[in-house]
C-alpha angles and dihedrals in degrees: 000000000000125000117206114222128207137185144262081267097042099254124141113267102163159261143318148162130250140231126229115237104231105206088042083054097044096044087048100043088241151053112306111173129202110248109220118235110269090022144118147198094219115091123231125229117231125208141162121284093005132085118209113245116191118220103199086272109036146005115260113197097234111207116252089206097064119109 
């Protein structure tokens, strides 16, 4: 399972994968993972000229070009 980090600011900054939580696993009956801190489940889409922001809910593509 990956985990998508973002900054201090929001801004995308990543993936990475997650580890499962044994005792949680083991307590469920099934694979339960550790969400980093500033991180998501939810992947970003990434597209040209824009960077994804998350909102707390959902990732937002945030222009470049803005000053």
């Amino acid at each position: 399972m990956k985990a998508y980090h973002y900054n201090s600011l929001r801004f995308y900054d990543g993936e990475t994968n997650c580890q499962k939580d044994p005792k949680a696993s083991a307590a469920a009956g099934h694979d339960v993972f550790l969400i980093p801190a500033n991180a998501t489940e939810k992947k970003p889409t990434i597209k040209d000229e824009y960077t994804p922001r998350w909102t707390g809910e959902k990732w937002e593509q945030y222009d470049n070009n803005k000053t």
